[in-house]
C-alpha beads as a LAMMPS data file, in Angstrom:
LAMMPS data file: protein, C-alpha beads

70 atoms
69 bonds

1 atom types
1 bond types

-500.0 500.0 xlo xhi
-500.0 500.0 ylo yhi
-500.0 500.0 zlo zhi

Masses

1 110.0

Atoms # bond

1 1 1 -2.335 -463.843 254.424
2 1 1 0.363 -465.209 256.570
3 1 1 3.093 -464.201 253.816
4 1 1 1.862 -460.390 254.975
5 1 1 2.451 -461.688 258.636
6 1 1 5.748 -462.739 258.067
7 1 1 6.794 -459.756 256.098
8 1 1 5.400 -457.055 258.289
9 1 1 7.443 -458.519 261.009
10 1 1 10.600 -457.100 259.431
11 1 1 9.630 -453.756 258.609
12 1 1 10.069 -451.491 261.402
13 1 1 9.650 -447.396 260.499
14 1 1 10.400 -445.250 263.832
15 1 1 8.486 -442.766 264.870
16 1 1 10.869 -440.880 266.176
17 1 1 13.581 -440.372 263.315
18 1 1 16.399 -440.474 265.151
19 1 1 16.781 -443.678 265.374
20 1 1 17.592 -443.590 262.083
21 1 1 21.060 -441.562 262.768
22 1 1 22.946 -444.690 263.929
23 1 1 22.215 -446.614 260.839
24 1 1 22.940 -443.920 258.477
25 1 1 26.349 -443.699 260.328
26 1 1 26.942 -447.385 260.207
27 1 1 26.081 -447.277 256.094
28 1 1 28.180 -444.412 255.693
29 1 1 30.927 -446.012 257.421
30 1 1 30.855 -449.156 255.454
31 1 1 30.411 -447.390 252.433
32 1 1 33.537 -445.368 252.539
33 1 1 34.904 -448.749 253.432
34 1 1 34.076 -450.597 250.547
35 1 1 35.277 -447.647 248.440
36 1 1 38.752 -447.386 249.806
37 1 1 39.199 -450.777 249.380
38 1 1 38.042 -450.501 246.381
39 1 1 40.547 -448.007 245.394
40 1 1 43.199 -449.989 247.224
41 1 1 42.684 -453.338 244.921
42 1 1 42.608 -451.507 242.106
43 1 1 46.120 -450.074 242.785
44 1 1 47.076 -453.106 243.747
45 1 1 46.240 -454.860 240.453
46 1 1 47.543 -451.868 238.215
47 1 1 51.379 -452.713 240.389
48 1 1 50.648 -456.530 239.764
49 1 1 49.924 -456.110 236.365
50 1 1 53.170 -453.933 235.253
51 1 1 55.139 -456.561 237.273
52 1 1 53.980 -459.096 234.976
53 1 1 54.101 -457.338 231.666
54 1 1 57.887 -456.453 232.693
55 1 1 58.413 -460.687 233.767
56 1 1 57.054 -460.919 230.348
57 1 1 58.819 -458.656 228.389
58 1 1 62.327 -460.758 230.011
59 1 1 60.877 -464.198 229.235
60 1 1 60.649 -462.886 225.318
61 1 1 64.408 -461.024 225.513
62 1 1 65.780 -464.587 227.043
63 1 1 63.803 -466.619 224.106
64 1 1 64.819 -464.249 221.750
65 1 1 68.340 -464.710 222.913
66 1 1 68.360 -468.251 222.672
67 1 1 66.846 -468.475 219.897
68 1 1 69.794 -466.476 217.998
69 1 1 72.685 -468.560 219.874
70 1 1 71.239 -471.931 218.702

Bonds

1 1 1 2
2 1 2 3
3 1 3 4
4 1 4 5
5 1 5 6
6 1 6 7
7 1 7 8
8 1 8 9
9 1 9 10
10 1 10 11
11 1 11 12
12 1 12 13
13 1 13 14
14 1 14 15
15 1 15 16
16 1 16 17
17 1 17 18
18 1 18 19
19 1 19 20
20 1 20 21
21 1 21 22
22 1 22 23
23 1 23 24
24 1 24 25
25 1 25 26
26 1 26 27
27 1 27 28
28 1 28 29
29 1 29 30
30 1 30 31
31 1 31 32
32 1 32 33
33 1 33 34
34 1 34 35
35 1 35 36
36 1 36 37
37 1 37 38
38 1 38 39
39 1 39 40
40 1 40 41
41 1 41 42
42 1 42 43
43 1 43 44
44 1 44 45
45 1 45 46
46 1 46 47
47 1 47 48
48 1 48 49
49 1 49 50
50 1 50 51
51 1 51 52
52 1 52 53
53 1 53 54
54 1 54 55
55 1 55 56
56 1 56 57
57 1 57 58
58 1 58 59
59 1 59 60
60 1 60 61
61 1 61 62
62 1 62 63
63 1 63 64
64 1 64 65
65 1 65 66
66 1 66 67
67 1 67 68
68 1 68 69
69 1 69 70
C-alpha cells in the first residue's frame, strides 16, 4: 500500500495542458542535441579512422622497406 504512496507522489498529469509545452521544448531541445552530436562523433571517428589506416599503410611501406635492404 505504501509502494502506491510513494509512486503516486511522482506522477503529476496537468490539467491544464500547457504545462506540458515547456517540457516538450526542453525534450526537443535535447533531442536534437544528442543527435548532432551524434552526427558530430561519428564524423569524427570516420577522420580518425582514415588517419590510422593511412599511419598504417606507412608502418607496412617502412617494414617492407627494411625488410628488402637487410
Amino acid at each position: 500500500m505504501s509502494k502506491w504512496l510513494v509512486i503516486s507522489l511522482f506522477l503529476y498529469f496537468p490539467e491544464d495542458k500547457t504545462e506540458y509545452i515547456p517540457a516538450a521544448i526542453t525534450s526537443l531541445v535535447f533531442l536534437i542535441g544528442a543527435i548532432l552530436t551524434m552526427r558530430f562523433i561519428i564524423k569524427v571517428s570516420k577522420k580518425e579512422a582514415e588517419k590510422a589506416k593511412e599511419h598504417e599503410q606507412v608502418i607496412i611501406k617502412q617494414m617492407n622497406e627494411t625488410k628488402e635492404n637487410s
